[in-house]
N, C-alpha and C positions, 0 to 999 in steps of 0.2 A: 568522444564519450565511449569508449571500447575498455576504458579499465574497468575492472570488477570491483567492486564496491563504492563506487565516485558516487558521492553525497553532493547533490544539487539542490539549492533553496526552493519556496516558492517562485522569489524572485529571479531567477535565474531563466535564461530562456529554453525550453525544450526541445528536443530534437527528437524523434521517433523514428525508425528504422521499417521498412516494410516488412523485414521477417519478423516483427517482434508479435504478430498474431499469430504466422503459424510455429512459433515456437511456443506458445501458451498452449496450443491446441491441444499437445500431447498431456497436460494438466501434469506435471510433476510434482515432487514434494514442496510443499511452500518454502519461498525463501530461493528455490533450486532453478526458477524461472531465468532467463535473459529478457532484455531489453527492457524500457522505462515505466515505470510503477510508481504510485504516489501512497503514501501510508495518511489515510484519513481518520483514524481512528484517535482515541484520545494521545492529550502526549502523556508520557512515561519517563519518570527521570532515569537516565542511564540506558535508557532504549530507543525511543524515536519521541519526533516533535512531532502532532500532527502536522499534514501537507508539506511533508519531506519527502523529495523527491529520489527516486533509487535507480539509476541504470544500473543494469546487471543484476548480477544476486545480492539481496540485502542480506546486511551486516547477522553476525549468530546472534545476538542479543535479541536481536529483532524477531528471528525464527526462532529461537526459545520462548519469547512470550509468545507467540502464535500457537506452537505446541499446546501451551499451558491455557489457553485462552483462544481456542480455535475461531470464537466470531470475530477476533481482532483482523483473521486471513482474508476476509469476506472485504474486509475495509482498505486494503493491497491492492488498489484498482492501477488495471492500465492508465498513464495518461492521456488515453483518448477519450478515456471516460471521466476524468475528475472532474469538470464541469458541472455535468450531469451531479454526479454522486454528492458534489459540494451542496448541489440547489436540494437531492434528498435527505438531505443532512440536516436541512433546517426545518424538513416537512415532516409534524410528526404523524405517525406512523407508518410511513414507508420505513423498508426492508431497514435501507441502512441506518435511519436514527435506529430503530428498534436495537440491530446491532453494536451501535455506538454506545445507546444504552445500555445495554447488555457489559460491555466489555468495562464500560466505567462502572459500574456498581460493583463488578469483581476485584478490582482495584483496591 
């Protein structure tokens, strides 16, 4: 899982790297990240499916809508968090529905 842009399903099984936290740490431009990230947010035609998984840097379409729609970057979780972020997904008013909200009304 070392190529840049390798699109993995939900299905597919995850693999996660120990430096993929402290390469976050430095907080780069979205999109600019390495290692494995899950796109939670709504899907998009021509841009991402929700619970599409990204080793690497995700695709420009993807960082383009993020640009234009910065609470979409919020829903770009590590896979060690998607779990978690799936189960606030359904709860509403935590952070991320709010954001999921957010990003789909803009849509």
């Amino acid at each position: 899982m070392s190529k840049k842009n390798e699109i993995l399903t939900p299905e597919d099984e995850v693999r996660t790297d120990e430096t993929a936290s402290t390469e976050r740490a430095a907080e780069p431009e979205p999109g600019k990240e390495t290692g494995t990230r899950v796109y939670c947010g709504p899907s998009v035609r021509n841009v991402a499916r929700q619970y599409t998984v990204y080793a690497g840097e995700i695709p420009d379409a993807l960082r383009e809508f993020i640009r234009k729609h910065p609470a979409a970057g919020g829903l770009l979780v590590p896979v060690e968090k998607f779990a978690e972020t799936r189960r606030k997904l359904e709860a509403k008013g935590t952070a991320e529905a709010v954001l999921y909200n957010k990003v789909k009304s803009e849509m």
